[in-house]
N, C-alpha and C positions, 0 to 999 in steps of 0.2 A: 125694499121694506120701509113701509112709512109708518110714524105714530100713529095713525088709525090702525093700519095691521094690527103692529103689536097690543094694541087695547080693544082688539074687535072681541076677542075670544070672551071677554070680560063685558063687554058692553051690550052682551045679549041680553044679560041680567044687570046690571049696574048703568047707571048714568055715570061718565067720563067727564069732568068737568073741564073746563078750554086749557084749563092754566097745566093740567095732568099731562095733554097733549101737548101742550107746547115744553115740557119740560122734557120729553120723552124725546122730542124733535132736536131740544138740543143736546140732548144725549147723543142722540145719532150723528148729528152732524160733528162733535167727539171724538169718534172713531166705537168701532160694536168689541172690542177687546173686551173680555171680564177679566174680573179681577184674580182669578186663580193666570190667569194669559202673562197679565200685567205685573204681578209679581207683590210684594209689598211694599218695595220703596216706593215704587212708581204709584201704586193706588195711593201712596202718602202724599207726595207731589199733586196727581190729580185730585185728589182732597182740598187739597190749599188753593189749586187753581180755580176749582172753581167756587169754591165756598166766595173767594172776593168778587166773579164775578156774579154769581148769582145770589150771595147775602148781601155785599156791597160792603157800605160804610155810615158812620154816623159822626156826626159833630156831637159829641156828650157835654152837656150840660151839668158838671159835677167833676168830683175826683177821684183820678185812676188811678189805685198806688199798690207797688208789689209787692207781698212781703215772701220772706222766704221763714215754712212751717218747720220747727225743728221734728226729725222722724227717726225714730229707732231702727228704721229699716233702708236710710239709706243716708250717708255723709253729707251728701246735698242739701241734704231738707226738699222742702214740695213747695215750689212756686205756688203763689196763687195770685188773682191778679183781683183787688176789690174796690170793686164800682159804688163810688156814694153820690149819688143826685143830689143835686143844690134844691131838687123840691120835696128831699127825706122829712117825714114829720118828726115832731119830739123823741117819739120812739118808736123810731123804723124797726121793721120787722128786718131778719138778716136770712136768705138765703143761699144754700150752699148748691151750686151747679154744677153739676157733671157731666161733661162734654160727650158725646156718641162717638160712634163708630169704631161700634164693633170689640174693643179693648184692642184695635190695633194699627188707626189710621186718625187723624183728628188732633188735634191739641186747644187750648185756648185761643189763638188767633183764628182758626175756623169759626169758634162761636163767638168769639168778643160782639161782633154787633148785635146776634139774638139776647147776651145777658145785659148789653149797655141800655135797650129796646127797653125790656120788662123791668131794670132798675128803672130808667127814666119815667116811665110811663108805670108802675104802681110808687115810687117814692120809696121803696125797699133797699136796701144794700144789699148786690149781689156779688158774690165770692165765685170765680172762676178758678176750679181747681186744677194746675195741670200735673195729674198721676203721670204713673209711668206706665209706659204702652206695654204692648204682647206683640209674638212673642219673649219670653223673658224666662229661660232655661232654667236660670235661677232663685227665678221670680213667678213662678206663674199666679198665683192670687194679688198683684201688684197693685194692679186696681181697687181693689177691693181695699186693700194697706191701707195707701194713701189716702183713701177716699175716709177709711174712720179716724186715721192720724187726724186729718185737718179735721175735722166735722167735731170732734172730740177738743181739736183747739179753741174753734171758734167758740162754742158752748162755753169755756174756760177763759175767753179773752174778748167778748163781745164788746168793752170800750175800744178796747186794741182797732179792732174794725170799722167800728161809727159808731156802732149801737148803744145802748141803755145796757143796763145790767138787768131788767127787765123788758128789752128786747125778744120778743119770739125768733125761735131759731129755727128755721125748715130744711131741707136736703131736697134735690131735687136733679131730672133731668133728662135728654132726650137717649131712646133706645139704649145701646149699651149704658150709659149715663141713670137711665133708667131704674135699669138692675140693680146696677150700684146702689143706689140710693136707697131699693129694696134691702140690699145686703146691709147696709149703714142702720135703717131701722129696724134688723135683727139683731144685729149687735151692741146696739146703743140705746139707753134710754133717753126721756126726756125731750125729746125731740116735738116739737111744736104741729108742724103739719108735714108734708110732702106731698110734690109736685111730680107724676111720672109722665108722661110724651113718650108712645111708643114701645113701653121698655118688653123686654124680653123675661118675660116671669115664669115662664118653662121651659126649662132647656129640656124638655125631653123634644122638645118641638112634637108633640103629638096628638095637637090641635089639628082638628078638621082643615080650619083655616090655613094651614101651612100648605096642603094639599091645593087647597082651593088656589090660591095666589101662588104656586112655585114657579108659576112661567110670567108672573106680570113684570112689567119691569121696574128697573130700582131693584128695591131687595128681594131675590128671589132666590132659589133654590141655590143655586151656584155660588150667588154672595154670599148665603148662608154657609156653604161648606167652606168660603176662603177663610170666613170670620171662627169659624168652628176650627176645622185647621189650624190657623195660628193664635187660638187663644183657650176654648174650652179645652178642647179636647187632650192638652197639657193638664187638667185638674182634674186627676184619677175619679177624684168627687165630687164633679161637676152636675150631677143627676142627683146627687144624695143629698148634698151639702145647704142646708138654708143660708146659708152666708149667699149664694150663689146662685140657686133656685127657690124661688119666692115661693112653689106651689109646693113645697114639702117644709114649711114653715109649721112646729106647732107653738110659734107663741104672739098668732098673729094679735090676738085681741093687746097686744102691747104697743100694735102698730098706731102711729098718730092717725088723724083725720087726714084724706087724700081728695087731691083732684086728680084725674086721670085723665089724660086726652087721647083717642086713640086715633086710626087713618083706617076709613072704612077699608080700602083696598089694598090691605098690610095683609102678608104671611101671619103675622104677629096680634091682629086685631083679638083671632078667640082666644089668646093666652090671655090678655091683658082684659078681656070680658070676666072669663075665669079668676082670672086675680081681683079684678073687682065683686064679684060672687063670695069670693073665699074671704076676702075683708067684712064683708057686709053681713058674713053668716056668725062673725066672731062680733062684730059688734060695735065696728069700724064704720064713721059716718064718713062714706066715699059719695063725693060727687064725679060724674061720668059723662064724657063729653067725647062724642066719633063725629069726628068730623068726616062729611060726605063725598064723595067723589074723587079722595086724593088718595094716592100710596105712601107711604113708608117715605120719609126725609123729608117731604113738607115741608114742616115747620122750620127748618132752618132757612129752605131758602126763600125769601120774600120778594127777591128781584122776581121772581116767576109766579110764584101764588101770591098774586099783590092783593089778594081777598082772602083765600083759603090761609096763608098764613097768619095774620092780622086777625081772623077769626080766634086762631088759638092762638096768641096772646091774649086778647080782650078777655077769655078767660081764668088766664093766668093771673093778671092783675088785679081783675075784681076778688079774686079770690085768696091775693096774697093782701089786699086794702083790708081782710076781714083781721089778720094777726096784727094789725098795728092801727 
């Protein structure tokens, strides 16, 4: 079975771009285990492995400093790690990032180099948030916590950060990370703009498009049931709930101004169509960007989409240069 196989079914209709197939290839050479096989630790490990080899590294230009968020929900507090570029203007816009995968594989050092990227390269201060994973027996909305603890800091403490006191404040971030940020501007006002990449804005999964992509590779059908498995499907109200599902939201027209980036060859692409619909009908000035030929994760890795990635930032940053 070669990367052309597995993208022929798809390429009847679609153009495959080289970097899709070559990501596909290093999949395979991997080992073909899914992740229901692999278990969760193990998908957590292969997470980190190859996020360094296929995001890499960056020499940052600015300062990395950690602070720990005081939380009601848990004695720790919530790490977060906040990136300030030495080329921040007067008054940097501050956003807040929220890491993918799935709410049950991933942490801040998987995405440190895609937030160090877009602080660098729009002059923003960017906030790495590291929530707490799924599953969490006694936690299951964990993510969702942590994600408006901190977001509700920042808004509260933006010199604390780098920022201005008239600093715009955005939330943002890829797939699972996504949602979040969805759920953040259901529950939160005030919030400046938002950034989603991929995110998962109907958990009924009952887009066409799920159909269409359950067999491509990357996120497909089977990942979808590992990530469902160890994390929705613990929230009795995970179909009802807007904290949770963006398309049973009724108070969208509160939601900030949105860029949306999606992956033409995503399960997830017509959700996130739909969520840009359903903004747009309330009154929500969303700008919408699919990027072509690539599936689901992308954007994270750039060692592989040394184009297709690159493309969505260069969006990301024009569009966060507009709040500062």
């Amino acid at each position: 079975m070669t990367a052309e196989d597995l993208w022929a079914p798809f390429a009847q209709k679609y153009k495959i771009h080289e970097e899709s197939l070559e990501y596909v290839r290093l999949m395979l050479a991997g080992g073909v285990k899914t992740y229901s096989e692999l278990g969760v630790e193990n998908v957590r490990k292969l997470a980190e492995s190859r996020s360094l080899l296929l995001t890499g590294q960056i020499d940052f230009d600015g300062e990395d400093v950690e602070i720990i968020v005081p939380s009601p929900y848990t004695s720790e507090g919530i790490p977060i790690s906040v990136y300030k570029p030495s080329s921040r203007p007067d008054v940097p816009a501050i956003w807040v990032y929220f890491h993918g995968g799935g709410f049950v594989i991933c942490n801040r050092k998987t995405h440190e180099t895609t937030a160090k990227i877009l602080a660098r390269d729009s002059g923003a201060i960017v906030i790495n948030v590291e929530y707490r994973l799924l599953p969490d027996a006694d936690a299951p909305y964990a993510p969702f916590e942590d994600a408006e603890v901190v977001t509700k800091w920042v808004l509260e403490n933006k010199e604390i950060v780098g920022g201005k006191l008239n600093s715009k404040v955005g939330v943002g971030g890829d797939s699972a990370g996504g949602q979040i940020a969805i759920g953040v501007t259901n529950e939160i006002p005030n919030i400046d703009f938002q950034i989603l990449i991929y995110p998962l804005a109907d958990t009924t999964l009952s887009n066409e498009s799920v159909q269409e992509f359950k067999k491509v590779p990357g996120l497909n059908e089977d990942a979808l049931k590992f990530f469902y498995e160890n994390s929705l499907l613990h929230m009795p109200d995970y179909q009802t709930n807007p904290r949770v599902n963006g398309m049973v939201r009724t108070n969208t027209a509160s939601s900030p101004p949105a860029l949306i980036i999606l992956a033409e060859l995503d399960p997830l692409v017509g959700c996130g169509i739909e969520y840009t619909e359903k903004l747009r009908a309330a009154g929500v000035k969303v700008q919408l960007e699919i990027i072509k030929e690539v599936p689901h994760s992308f954007f994270t890795l750039r060692n592989v989409y040394k184009t297709k990635s690159p493309e969505a930032y260069n969006h990301i940053v024009k569009y966060i240069k507009q709040f500062q």
